[in-house]
N, C-alpha and C positions, 0 to 999 in steps of 0.2 A: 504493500500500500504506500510505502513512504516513499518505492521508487517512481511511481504513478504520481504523488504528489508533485514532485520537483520536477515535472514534465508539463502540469498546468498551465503555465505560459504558452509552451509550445501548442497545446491543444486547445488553448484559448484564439490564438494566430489561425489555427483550423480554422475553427468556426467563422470567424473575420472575413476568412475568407473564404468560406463555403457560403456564404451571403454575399459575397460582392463579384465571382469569380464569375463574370458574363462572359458569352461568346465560343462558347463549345468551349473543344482539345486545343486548338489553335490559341487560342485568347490566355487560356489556365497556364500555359509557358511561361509567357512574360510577366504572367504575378505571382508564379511561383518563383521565378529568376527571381522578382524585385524583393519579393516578400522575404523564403524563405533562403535566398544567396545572399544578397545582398545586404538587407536588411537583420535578418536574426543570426544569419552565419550556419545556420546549419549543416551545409554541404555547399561544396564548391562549387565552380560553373562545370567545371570538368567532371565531377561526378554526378551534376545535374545532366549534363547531355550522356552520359552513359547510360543511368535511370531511362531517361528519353530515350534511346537506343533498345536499348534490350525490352522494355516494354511495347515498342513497335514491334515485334517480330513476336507477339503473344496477342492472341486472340484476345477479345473482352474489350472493357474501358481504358485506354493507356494513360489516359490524366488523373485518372481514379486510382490505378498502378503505382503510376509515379509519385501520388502524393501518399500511399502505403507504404511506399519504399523509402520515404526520407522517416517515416514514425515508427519503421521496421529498424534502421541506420542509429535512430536515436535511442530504443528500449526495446528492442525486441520482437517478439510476437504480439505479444498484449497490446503495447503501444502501439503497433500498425493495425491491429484488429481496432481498438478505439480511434483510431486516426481515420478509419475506414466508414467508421461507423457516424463520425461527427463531420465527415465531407458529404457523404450521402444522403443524412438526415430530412436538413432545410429542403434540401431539392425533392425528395419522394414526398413528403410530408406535402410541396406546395402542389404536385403534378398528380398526387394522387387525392386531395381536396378539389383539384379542378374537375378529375372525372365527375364527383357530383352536379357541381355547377354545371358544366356541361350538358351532360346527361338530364339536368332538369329544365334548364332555360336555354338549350338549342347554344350553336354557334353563332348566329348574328351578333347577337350584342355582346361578342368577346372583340373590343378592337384597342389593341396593345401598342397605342399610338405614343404613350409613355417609354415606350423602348423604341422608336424607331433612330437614336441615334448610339445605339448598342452595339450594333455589327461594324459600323466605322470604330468605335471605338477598340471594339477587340484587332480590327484589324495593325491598329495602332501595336496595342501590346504584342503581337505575335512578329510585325515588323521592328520592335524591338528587341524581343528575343535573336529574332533571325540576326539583326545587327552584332549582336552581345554572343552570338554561338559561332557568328564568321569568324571571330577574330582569337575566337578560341580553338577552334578546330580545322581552318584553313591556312596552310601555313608553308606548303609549297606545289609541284605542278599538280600531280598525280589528286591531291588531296581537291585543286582545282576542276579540274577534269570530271570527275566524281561527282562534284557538287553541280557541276552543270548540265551532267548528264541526268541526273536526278529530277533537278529542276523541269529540265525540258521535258521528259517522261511523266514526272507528276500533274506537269498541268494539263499536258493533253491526255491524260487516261486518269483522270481526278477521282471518277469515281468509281474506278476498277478497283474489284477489294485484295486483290492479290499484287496490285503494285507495290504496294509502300513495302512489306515483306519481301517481296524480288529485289527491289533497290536494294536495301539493306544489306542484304547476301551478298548481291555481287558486288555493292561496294566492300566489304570484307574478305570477298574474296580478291579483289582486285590491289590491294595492296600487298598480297602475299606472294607478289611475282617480284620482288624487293626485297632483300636482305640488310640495306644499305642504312637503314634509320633505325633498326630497332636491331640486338643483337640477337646471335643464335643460341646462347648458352644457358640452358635454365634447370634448374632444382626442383622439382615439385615434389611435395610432401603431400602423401595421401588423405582423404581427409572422406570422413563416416557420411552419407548420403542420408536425412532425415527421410523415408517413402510416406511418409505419415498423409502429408496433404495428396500426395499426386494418387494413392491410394483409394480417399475422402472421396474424390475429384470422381476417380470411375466407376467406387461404388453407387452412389447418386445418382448420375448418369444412367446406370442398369436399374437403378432401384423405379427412379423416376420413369423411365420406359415400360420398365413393366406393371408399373401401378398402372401409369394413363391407358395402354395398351387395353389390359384386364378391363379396367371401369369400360373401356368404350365398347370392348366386346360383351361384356356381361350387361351393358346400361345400369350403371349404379345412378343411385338417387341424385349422389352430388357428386358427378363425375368430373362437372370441368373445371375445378379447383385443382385436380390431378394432371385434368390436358394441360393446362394452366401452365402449371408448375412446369409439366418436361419443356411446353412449348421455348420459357423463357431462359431454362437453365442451357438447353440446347444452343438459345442463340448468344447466351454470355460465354458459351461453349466454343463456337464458333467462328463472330462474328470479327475478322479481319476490318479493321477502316473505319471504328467509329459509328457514330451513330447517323452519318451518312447513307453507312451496310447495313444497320440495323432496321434503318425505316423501311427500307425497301421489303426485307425479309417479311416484315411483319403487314405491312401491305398485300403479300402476296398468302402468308398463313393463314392473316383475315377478312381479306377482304376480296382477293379472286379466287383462292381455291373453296370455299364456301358456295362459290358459285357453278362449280362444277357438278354434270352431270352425274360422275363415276363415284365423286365424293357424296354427294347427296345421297345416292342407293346405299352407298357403304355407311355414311356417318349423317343421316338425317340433321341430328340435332349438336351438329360440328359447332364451338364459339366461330359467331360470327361479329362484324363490328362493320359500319356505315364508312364507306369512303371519307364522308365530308368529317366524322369523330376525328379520327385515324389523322386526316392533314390539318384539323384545328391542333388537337396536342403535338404535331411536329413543328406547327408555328409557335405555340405557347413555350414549348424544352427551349426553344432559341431566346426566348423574351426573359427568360428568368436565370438566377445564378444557379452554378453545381454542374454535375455531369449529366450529360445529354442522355444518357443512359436511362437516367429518370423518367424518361417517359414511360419507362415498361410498368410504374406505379402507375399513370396515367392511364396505361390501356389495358391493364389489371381492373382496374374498378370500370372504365368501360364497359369490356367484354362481360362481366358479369351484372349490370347493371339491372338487368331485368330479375335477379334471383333477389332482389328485396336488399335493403341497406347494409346488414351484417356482410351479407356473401359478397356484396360488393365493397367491403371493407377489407373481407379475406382475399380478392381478388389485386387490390391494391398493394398490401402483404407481401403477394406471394409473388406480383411483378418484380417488386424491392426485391426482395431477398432472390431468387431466384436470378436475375440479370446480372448481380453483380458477387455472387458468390463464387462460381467458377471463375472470375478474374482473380482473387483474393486465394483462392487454394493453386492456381497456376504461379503464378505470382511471386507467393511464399515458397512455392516448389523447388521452382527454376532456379529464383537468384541466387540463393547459397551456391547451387550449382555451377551457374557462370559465374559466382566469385574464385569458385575452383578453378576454373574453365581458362578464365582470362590470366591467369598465370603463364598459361603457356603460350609460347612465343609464336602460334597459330594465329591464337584469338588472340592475343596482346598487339599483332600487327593489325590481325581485324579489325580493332577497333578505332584504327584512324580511317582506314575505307568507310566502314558504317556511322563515325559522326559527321563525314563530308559529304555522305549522303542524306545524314539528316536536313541538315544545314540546308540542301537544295531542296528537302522537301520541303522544309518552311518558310521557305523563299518564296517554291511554288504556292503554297498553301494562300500567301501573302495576298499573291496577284490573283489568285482565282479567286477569292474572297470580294479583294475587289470589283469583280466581273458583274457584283450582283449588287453592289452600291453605286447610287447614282452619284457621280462627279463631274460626268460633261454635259449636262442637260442646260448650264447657264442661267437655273434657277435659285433662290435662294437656300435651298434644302439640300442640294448639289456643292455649293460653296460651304456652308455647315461642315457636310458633309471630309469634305479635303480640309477645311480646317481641326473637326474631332481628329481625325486621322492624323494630321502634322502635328498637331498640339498634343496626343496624346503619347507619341514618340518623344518630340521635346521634354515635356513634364518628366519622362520617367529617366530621359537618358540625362538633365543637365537639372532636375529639383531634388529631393527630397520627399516631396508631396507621396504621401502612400495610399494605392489604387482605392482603395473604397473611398477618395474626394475625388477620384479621377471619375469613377461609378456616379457617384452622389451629381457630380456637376453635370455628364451626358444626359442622367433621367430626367433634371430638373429643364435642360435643356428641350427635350422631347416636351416636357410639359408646357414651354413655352411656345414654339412653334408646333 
């Protein structure tokens, strides 16, 4: 207990910013940089773009990951199970309260005009990051090369979910044709492999299959609390890219395969969920702070919304838990392992290929963002606009000012225009 208390602060910082942390995976970079590098010391930039690294190339939430891994870095297990637990909160809590509203007063009168200068703003922080990770991890050609090739790649195949994972590798593998920067001689000391989570991880996954499986064949009373549950642990299981990959999957879970002929004879009474539900909560995960992930709170209470208030509260539950558990036992898994791992002069070369790939993916990430905020339209909203964006680079690269007044000033801004 005593070591949990002298960590208060740190998990105070959490929450700060598990309420201001707008703008998806992209945006959580640069106020994790400002916050937890910068500002508290907790981990370097170097071991922030590594976090960033190796949680790219693992299914699940990678901003949810990486803020596990710095509460994993400081106490352990506990600390990153509580670190996990106080980043996810605000956000399930707010996306799984809208299923109600939703659900009871229709989408029209959800209009989130209060956030419309949210997404310049993140774009700001993530081209700060990008700024603050160039000059850390590019540093000569090869490393160049890498980051361009990334760049190029990521922005035209944005939303392929198996990109950012391909980059990665080969940029890891592509610095291993060089012996010239990093030496060949190394020591490694063996070291005991915990199986405990990755264990967790499959049992679940079978358990969860064959509940929902059984319910759907036997038609249990309350069966899609069980669909429920595999549907979403499956895609925290899964899902490469964010909640980008995420929406689509669950688009296609709920909303066209319910539509089929073949599904119909076989699964009558499949969860199903409204088109227009489905793209109101992908509009709202973007309007509010936390991981994008949250929405699976959101279309947990959805999906069960006709089974009366409780089930649709266990619905809500069971999206939370279920979407971001398989991140947290993968997670926990791996990284001990690639701390192993990176000892050896393989992956120790790896890891300059794979952060000059990052680097280009956040680059890219930068300008496709942009793609969808208007700047040249030569209206007053447009000018806002490239000013939230420059101003929100400036503030973090040459003030002080710490992002929830960056947050505070965008919204109040929305509310004025």
């Amino acid at each position: 207990m005593k070591k949990l208390i002298r960590h208060i602060p740190f998990l105070k910082s959490v929450f700060i910013h598990s309420v201001t942390a707008f703008g998806g995976p992209q945006g959580h970079i640069g106020m994790v940089l400002k916050t937890f590098v910068e500002k508290r010391k907790d981990l370097t930039k170097e071991e922030l773009m590594e976090y960033v690294s190796f949680c790219q190339l693992l299914p699940g939430a990678s901003s949810t990951q990486t803020l596990t891994l710095i509460g994993y870095k400081r106490g352990g297990v506990k600390l990153a199970v509580l670190t996990l637990l106080i980043w996810i909160l605000p956000a399930c809590t707010i996306m799984g309260g809208l299923s109600f509203v939703v659900g009871n007063i229709g989408t029209n009168n959800i209009k989130p005009t209060l956030f419309q200068f949210i997404q310049p703003m993140a774009i700001g922080f993530l081209a700060y990051a990008a700024f603050k990770a160039y000059h850390t991890s590019i540093k000569n050609t090869i490393t160049q090369v890498i980051m361009l090739a990334a760049l190029a790649s990521t922005y035209f195949l944005f939303k392929t979910p198996w990109i950012i994972p391909a980059l990665i590798i080969a940029g890891g593998i592509a610095t291993n044709f060089s012996s010239k920067r990093i030496p060949t001689k190394e020591v490694i000391k063996p070291r005991q492999i915990g199986w405990t989570n990755i264990w967790l991880f499959v049992l679940i996954f079978i358990v969860a299959g064959f509940l929902s499986e059984t319910a759907r064949k036997q038609n249990w009373e309350n069966k899609k609390p069980y669909n429920l549950f595999e549907n979403f642990y499956r895609f925290g299981s899964f899902v490469f890219g964010g909640g980008d990959v995420l929406i689509p999957l669950m688009l296609d879970q709920y909303v066209v395969r319910p539509t089929s002929e073949r599904v119909i004879k076989k699964n009558p009474d499949i969860i199903k969920v409204e088109r227009e539900d489905l793209l109101t909560g992908a509009g709202l995960v973007r309007a509010i702070p936390g991981p994008v992930f949250s929405i699976a709170s959101f279309m947990g209470g959805i999906a069960l919304k006709n089974e009366g208030p409780k089930i649709q509260l266990l619905g809500c539950l069971i999206g939370s838990i279920a979407i971001f558990l398989p991140s947290a036992l993968l997670v926990l898994f791996f990284f001990p392992v690639w701390q192993y791992l990176k000892k050896f002069v393989v992956v120790l070369r790896s890891l300059e290929g794979i952060n000059a790939a990052v680097v280009g993916i956040m680059i890219a990430a930068t300008l496709y963002l942009v793609k969808d905020v208007s700047i040249m339209s030569h209206s007053i909203i447009s000018y806002i606009n490239m000013a939230v964006i420059l101003g929100t680079f400036l503030v973090l690269q040459y003030s002080k000012i710490p992002p929830p007044f960056i947050v505070l000033f965008c919204l109040l801004t929305g509310l004025i225009f």
